[in-house]
MIPATOR-561552 format. One record per residue (C-alpha): residue number from 1; residue in one letter; x, z, y. Coordinates in Angstrom, 2 decimals. Layout:
# MIPATOR-561552
(NUM,a,(X,Z,Y))
...
# end
This chain:
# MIPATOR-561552
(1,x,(213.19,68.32,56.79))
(2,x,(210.16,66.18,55.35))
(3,x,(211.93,66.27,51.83))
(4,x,(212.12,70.01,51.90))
(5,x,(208.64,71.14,53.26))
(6,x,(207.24,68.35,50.61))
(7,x,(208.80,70.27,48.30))
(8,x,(207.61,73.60,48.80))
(9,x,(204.28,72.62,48.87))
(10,x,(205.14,70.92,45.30))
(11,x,(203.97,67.56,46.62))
(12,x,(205.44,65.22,43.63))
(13,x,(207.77,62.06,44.16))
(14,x,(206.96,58.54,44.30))
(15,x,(204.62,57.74,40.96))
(16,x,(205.85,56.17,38.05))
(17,x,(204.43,52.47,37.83))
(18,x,(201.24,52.85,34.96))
(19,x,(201.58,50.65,31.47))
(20,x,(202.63,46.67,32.24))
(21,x,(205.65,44.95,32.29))
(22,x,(208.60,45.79,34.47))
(23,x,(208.75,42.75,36.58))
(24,x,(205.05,42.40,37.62))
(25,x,(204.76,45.73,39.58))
(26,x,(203.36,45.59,43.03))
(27,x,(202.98,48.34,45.59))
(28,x,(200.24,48.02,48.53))
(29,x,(200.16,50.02,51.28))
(30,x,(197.02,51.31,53.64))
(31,x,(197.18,49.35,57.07))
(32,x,(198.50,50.60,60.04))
(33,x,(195.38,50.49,61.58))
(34,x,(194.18,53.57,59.04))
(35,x,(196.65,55.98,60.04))
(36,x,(195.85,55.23,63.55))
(37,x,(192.26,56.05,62.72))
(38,x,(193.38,59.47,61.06))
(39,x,(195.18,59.96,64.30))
(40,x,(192.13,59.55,66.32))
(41,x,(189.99,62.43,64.30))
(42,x,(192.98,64.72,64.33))
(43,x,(193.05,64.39,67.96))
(44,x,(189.41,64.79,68.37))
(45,x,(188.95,68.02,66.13))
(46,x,(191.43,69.14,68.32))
(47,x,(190.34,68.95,71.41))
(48,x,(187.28,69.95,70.08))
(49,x,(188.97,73.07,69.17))
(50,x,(190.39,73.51,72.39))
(51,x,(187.47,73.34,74.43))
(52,x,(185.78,75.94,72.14))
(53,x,(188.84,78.38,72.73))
(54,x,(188.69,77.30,76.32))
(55,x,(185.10,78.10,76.53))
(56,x,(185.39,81.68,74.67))
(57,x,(188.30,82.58,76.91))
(58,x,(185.86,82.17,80.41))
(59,x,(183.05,83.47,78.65))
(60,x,(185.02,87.43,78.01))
(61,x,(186.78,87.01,81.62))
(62,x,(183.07,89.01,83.24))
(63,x,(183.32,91.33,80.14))
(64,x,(187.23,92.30,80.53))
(65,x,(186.40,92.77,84.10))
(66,x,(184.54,95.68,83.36))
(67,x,(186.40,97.10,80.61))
(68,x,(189.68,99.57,80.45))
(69,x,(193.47,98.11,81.01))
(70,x,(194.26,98.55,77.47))
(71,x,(191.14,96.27,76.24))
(72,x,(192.26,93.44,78.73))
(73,x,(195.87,94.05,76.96))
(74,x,(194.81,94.00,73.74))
(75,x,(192.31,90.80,74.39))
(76,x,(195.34,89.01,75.88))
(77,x,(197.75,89.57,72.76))
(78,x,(194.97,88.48,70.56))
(79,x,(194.60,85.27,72.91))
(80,x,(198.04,84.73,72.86))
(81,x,(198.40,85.07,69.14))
(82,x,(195.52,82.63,68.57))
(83,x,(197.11,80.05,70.89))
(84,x,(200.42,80.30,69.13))
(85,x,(198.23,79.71,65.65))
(86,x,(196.42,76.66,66.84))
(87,x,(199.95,75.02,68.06))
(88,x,(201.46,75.51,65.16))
(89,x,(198.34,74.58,62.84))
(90,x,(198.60,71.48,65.24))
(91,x,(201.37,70.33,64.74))
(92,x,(201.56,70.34,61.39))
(93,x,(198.17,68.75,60.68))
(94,x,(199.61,66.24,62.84))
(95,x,(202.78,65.88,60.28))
(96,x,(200.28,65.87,57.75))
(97,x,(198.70,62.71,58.85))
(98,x,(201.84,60.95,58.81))
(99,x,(202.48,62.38,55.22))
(100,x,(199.09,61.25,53.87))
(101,x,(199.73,57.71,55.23))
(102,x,(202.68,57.45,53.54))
(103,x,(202.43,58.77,50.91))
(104,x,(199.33,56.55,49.79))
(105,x,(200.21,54.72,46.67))
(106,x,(198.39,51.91,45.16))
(107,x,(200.61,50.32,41.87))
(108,x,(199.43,47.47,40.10))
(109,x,(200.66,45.57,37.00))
(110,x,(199.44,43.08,34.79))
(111,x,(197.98,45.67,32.75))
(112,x,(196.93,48.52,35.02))
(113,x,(196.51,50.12,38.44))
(114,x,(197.33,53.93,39.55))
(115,x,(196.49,55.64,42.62))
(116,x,(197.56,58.10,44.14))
(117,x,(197.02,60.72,47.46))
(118,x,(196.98,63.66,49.20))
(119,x,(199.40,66.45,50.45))
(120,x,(197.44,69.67,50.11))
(121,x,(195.29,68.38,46.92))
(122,x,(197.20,65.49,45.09))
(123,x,(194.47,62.60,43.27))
(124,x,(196.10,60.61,41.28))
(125,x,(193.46,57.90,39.03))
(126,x,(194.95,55.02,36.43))
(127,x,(192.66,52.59,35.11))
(128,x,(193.60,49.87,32.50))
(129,x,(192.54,46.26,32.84))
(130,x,(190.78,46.83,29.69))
(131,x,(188.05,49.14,30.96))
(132,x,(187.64,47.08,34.79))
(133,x,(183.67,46.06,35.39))
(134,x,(183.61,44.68,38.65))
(135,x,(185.98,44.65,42.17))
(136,x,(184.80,44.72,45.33))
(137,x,(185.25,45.10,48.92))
(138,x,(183.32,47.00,51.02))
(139,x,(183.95,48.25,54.87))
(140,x,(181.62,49.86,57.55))
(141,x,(181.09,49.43,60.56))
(142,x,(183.72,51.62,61.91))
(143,x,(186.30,50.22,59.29))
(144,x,(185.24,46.29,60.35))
(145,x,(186.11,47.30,64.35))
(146,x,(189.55,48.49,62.88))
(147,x,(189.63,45.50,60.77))
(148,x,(190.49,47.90,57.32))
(149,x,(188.24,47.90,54.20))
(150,x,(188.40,49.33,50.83))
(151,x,(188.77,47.50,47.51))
(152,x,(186.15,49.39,45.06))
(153,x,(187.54,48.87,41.28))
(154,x,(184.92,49.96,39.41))
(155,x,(185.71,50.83,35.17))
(156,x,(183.75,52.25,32.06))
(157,x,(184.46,55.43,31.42))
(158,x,(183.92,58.96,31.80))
(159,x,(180.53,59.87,32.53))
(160,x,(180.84,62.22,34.80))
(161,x,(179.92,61.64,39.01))
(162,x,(182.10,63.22,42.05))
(163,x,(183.91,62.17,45.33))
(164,x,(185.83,59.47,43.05))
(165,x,(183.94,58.33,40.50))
(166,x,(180.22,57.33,39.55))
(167,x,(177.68,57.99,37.04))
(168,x,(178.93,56.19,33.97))
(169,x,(182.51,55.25,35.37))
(170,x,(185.17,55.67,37.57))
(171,x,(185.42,54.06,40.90))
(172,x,(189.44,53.45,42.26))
(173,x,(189.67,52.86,45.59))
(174,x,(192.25,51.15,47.67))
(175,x,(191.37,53.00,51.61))
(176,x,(191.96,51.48,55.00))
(177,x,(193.23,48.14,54.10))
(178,x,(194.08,45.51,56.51))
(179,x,(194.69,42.91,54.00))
(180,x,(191.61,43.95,51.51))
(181,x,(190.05,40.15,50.44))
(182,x,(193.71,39.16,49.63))
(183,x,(194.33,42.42,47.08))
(184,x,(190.79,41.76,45.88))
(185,x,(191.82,38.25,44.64))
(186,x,(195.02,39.38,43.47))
(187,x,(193.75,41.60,41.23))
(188,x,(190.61,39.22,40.52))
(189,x,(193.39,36.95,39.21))
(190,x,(195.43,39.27,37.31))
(191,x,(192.73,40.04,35.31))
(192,x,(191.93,36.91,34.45))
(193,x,(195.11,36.80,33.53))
(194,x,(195.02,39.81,31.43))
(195,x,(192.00,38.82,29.63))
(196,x,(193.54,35.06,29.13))
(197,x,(196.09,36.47,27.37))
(198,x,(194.28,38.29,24.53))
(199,x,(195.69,41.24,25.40))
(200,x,(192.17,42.20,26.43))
(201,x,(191.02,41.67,22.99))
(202,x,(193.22,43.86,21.31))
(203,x,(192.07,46.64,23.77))
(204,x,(188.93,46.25,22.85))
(205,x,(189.26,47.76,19.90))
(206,x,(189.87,50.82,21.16))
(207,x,(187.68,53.25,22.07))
(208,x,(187.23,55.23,25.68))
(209,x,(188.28,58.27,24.24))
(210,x,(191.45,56.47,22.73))
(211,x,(192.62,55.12,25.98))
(212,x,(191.59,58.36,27.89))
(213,x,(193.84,59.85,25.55))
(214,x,(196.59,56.74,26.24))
(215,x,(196.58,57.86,30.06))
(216,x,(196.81,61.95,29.70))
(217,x,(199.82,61.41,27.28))
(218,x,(201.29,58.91,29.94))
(219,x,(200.63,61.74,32.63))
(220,x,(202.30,63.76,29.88))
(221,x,(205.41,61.86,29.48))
(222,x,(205.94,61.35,33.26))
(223,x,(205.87,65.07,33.70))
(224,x,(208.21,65.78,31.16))
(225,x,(210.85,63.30,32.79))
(226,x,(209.86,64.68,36.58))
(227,x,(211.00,68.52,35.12))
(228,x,(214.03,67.13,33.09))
(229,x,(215.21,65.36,36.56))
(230,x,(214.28,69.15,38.03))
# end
């Protein structure tokens, strides 16, 4: 049933691992401890919801006493109809949660990362080795009780500031980790690695409009295969 409701809302399959070799592909995962936290706001907007419903419903009861049999009728069906809504929306919010969890991607290889999630709005963000500035780890206070952080990979880039990226650059982030220090040095490493290996060098010469360029006609090439497999 998942498979078939991901579908229709044209949620796309697993992500294709970015540019590296074969063999060094990793996949991380969000801790458990993050969709447990999703949980909790679901549930909270919900009762939330509930009480405001609850509350509306008592407040009409001393204005439908007063008014004709076919008002109290009519108020009923619309309660009824409203109830049936918010299960429904419910429930599959709740599914939705589940979904987002996992379907949370975070590939790395010894070139590259990608990054993907989302149901209703897929975000999917690559970033070579070449352009990385600086990797970090940061967690508030919420995230620390939870024990989850986020590994910030920050890259040259772009110019251009919104919810996932920053003036100058673009900002990856690996959310709700349980095990963030331990990516953070793993991908500390691998680009030393990278870098070690000259293959840094060569990517220097090119230019941020040549590797922007690189990654659309990767996105390009992966779509073409995803519709051929259609």
């Amino acid at each position: 049933m998942r498979e078939r409701i991901l579908q229709l809302m044209l949620v796309p399959p697993e992500p294709h691992p970015p540019e590296g070799s074969a063999d060094s592909v990793r996949i991380f995962r969000a801790g458990r401890n993050y969709y447990r936290f999703r949980l909790l706001l679901w549930l909270l907007g919900n009762i939330a919801a509930a009480a405001g419903f609850a509350a509306g419903h008592f407040a009409t009861r001393r204005f439908l006493a007063q008014s004709p049999s076919w008002a109290v009728w009519v108020w009923a069906g619309a309660e009824l109809t409203a109830v049936a809504v918010f299960v429904v929306a419910a429930l599959f919010t709740f599914l939705e949660q589940r979904w987002n969890y996992e379907l949370r991607w975070y590939i790395v290889t010894d070139r590259s990362l990608r990054i993907r999630g989302g149901i209703w709005s897929t975000h999917e963000l690559t970033t070579t080795f070449a352009n990385i500035q600086e990797i970090r780890v940061s967690s508030g206070p919420l995230q620390k009780l939870l024990g989850l952080a986020d590994v910030e990979v920050h890259s040259a880039g772009g110019g251009s500031s919104g919810p996932h990226g920053s003036q100058g650059g673009h900002v990856a982030r690996f959310e709700g980790l349980d095990n963030a220090n331990e990516i953070r040095d793993y991908l500390v490493d691998s680009l030393r690695r990278y870098r070690d290996s000259g293959l840094g060098e060569a990517d220097k010469e090119k230019t941020g409009p040549v590797v922007a360029a690189e990654v659309v006609l990767d996105e390009v090439r992966q779509l073409r295969a995803a519709l051929a497999r259609g």
